[in-house]
C-alpha positions, 0 to 999 in steps of 0.5 A: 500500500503507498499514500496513493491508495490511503488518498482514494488514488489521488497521485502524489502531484495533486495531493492537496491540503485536504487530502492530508486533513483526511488522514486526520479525520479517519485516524490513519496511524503511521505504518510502514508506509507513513510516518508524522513529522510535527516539526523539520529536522533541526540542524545538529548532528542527532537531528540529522541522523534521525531523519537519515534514519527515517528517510532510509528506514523507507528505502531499504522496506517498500517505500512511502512519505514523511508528513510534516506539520502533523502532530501525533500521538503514539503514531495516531495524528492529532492535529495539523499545524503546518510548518511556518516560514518555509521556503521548499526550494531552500529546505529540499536543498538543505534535507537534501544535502544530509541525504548526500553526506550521509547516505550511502549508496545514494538514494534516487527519485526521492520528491519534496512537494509543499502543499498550501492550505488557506487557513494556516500554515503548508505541509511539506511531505517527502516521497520515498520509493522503495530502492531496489539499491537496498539496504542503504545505510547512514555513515557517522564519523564516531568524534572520539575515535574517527571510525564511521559507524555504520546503520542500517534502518528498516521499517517496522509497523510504525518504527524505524529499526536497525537491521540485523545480520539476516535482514541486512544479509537477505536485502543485499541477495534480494537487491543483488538478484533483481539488479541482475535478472533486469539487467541479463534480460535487457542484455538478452532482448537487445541482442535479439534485436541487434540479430533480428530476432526481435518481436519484429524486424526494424530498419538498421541503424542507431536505436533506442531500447526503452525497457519498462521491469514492473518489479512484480515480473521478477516475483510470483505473479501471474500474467495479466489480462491483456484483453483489457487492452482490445483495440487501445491503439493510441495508448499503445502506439510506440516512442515515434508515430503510431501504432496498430496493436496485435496480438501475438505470442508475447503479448500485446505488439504496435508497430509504427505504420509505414507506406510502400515497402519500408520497414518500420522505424518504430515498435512496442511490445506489451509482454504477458507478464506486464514488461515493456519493450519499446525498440525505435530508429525514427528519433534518429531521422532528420525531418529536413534530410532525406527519409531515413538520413541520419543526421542526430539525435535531438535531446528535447525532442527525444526527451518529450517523446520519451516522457509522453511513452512513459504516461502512456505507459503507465497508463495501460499498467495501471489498466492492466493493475499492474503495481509500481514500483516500476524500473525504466531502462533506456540504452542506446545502440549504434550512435557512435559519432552522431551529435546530440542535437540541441536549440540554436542557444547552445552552441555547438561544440565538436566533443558534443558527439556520442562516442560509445556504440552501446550506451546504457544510461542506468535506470529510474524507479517510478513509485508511481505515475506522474500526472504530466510530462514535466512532472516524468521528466523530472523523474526521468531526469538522471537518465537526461543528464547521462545522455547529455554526459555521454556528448561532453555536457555538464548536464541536461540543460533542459531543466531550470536551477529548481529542477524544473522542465523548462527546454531551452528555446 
C-alpha cells in the first residue's frame, strides 16, 4: 500500500491540503508506509541522523512519505499545524544535502512537494520509493575515535529499526538478484534485436531500447489480462508515430505504420507478464534530410517523446493493475559519432558527439505515475543528464536551477 491508495488514488502531484486533513479525520496511524513529522529536522548532528534514519528506514522496506506539520500521538495524528516560514526550494536543498553526506549508496527519485492550505500554515511531505539499491545505510564519523559507524534502518509497523545480520544479509541477495535478472534480460532482448530476432524486424541503424521491469515480473505473479487492452491503439502506439496493436505470442505488439515497402522505424511490445519493450530508429531521422538520413539525435525532442511513452505507459499498467514500483531502462545502440542535437542557444561544440556504440544510461524507479510530462521528466531526469554526459555536457540543460522542465528555446 503507498499514500496513493490511503488518498482514494489521488497521485502524489495533486495531493492537496485536504487530502492530508483526511488522514486526520479517519485516524490513519503511521505504518510502514507513513510516518508524522510535527516539526523539520533541526540542524545538529542527532537531528540529522534521525531523519537519515527515517528517510532510509523507507528505502531499504517498500517505500512511502514523511508528513510534516502533523502532530501525533503514539503514531495516531492529532492535529495539523503546518510548518511556518518555509521556503521548499531552500529546505529540499538543505534535507537534501544530509541525504548526500550521509547516505550511502545514494538514494534516487526521492520528491519534496509543499502543499498550501488557506487557513494556516503548508505541509511539506517527502516521497520515498522503495530502492531496489537496498539496504542503504547512514555513515557517522564516531568524534572520539574517527571510525564511521555504520546503520542500517528498516521499517517496522510504525518504527524505524536497525537491521540485523539476516535482514541486512537477505536485502543485499534480494537487491543483488533483481539488479541482475533486469539487467541479463535487457542484455538478452537487445541482442535479439541487434540479430533480428526481435518481436519484429526494424530498419538498421542507431536505436533506442526503452525497457519498462514492473518489479512484480521478477516475483510470483501471474500474467495479466491483456484483453483489457482490445483495440487501445493510441495508448499503445510506440516512442515515434503510431501504432496498430496485435496480438501475438508475447503479448500485446504496435508497430509504427509505414507506406510502400519500408520497414518500420518504430515498435512496442506489451509482454504477458506486464514488461515493456519499446525498440525505435525514427528519433534518429532528420525531418529536413532525406527519409531515413541520419543526421542526430535531438535531446528535447527525444526527451518529450520519451516522457509522453512513459504516461502512456503507465497508463495501460495501471489498466492492466499492474503495481509500481516500476524500473525504466533506456540504452542506446549504434550512435557512435552522431551529435546530440540541441536549440540554436547552445552552441555547438565538436566533443558534443556520442562516442560509445552501446550506451546504457542506468535506470529510474517510478513509485508511481506522474500526472504530466514535466512532472516524468523530472523523474526521468538522471537518465537526461547521462545522455547529455555521454556528448561532453555538464548536464541536461533542459531543466531550470529548481529542477524544473523548462527546454531551452
Amino acid at each position: 500500500m503507498t499514500i496513493y491508495m490511503l488518498l482514494n488514488g489521488t497521485p502524489f502531484d495533486v495531493v492537496d491540503a485536504g487530502d492530508i486533513t483526511r488522514l486526520l479525520t479517519d485516524k490513519v496511524n503511521e505504518s510502514r508506509i507513513v510516518e508524522y513529522k510535527q516539526m523539520l529536522p533541526q540542524t545538529n548532528e542527532r537531528s540529522v541522523a534521525q531523519f537519515c534514519a527515517t528517510i532510509t528506514s523507507l528505502a531499504n522496506s517498500e517505500g512511502g512519505h514523511v508528513i510534516y506539520g502533523v502532530h501525533e500521538q503514539e503514531g495516531v495524528p492529532v492535529g495539523t499545524p503546518g510548518v511556518s516560514g518555509l521556503d521548499q526550494d531552500a529546505e529540499r536543498r538543505r534535507l537534501q544535502s544530509y541525504l548526500e553526506r550521509w547516505v550511502d549508496p545514494k538514494i534516487t527519485g526521492i520528491e519534496y512537494r509543499l502543499i498550501p492550505r488557506d487557513d494556516g500554515d503548508p505541509f511539506l511531505v517527502i516521497q520515498v520509493p522503495r530502492s531496489w539499491q537496498s539496504p542503504h545505510m547512514i555513515t557517522r564519523e564516531d568524534e572520539t575515535t574517527f571510525y564511521k559507524r555504520r546503520m542500517i534502518y528498516a521499517r517496522r509497523e510504525g518504527m524505524k529499526t536497525l537491521m540485523d545480520a539476516r535482514e541486512i544479509r537477505n536485502a543485499f541477495l534480494q537487491a543483488e538478484g533483481l539488479r541482475r535478472s533486469m539487467s541479463d534480460w535487457r542484455r538478452e532482448r537487445i541482442e535479439a534485436i541487434r540479430t533480428d530476432q526481435g518481436a519484429i524486424e526494424i530498419e538498421h541503424g542507431p536505436r533506442v531500447f526503452v525497457h519498462v521491469v514492473p518489479f512484480t515480473a521478477f516475483g510470483y505473479g501471474q500474467d495479466v489480462d491483456l484483453t483489457r487492452l482490445d483495440r487501445q491503439h493510441d495508448v499503445l502506439r510506440p516512442l515515434s508515430g503510431y501504432g496498430h496493436s496485435t496480438f501475438n505470442f508475447d503479448g500485446i505488439l504496435s508497430v509504427q505504420q509505414q507506406g510502400g515497402n519500408r520497414k518500420p522505424q518504430s515498435y512496442l511490445q506489451l509482454f504477458r507478464d506486464g514488461r515493456v519493450e519499446a525498440v525505435d530508429r525514427a528519433v534518429f531521422s532528420d525531418s529536413h534530410n532525406q527519409p531515413g538520413q541520419v543526421a542526430g539525435l535531438h535531446c528535447t525532442f527525444f526527451a518529450s517523446q520519451l516522457s509522453e511513452l512513459m504516461l502512456r505507459v503507465c497508463g495501460f499498467l495501471e489498466i492492466l493493475e499492474v503495481g509500481f514500483p516500476i524500473a525504466v531502462l533506456v540504452t542506446i545502440y549504434g550512435a557512435e559519432g552522431l551529435p546530440l542535437l540541441h536549440s540554436g542557444r547552445l552552441r555547438a561544440q565538436a566533443e558534443s558527439r556520442f562516442n560509445k556504440r552501446v550506451m546504457d544510461f542506468g535506470d529510474v524507479i517510478l513509485s508511481q505515475r506522474p500526472t504530466d510530462i514535466p512532472a516524468m521528466a523530472r523523474a526521468l531526469r538522471p537518465m537526461l543528464d547521462a545522455l547529455w554526459n555521454a556528448a561532453g555536457w555538464l548536464k541536461c540543460f533542459d531543466f531550470d536551477e529548481e529542477g524544473n522542465w523548462a527546454p531551452v528555446p
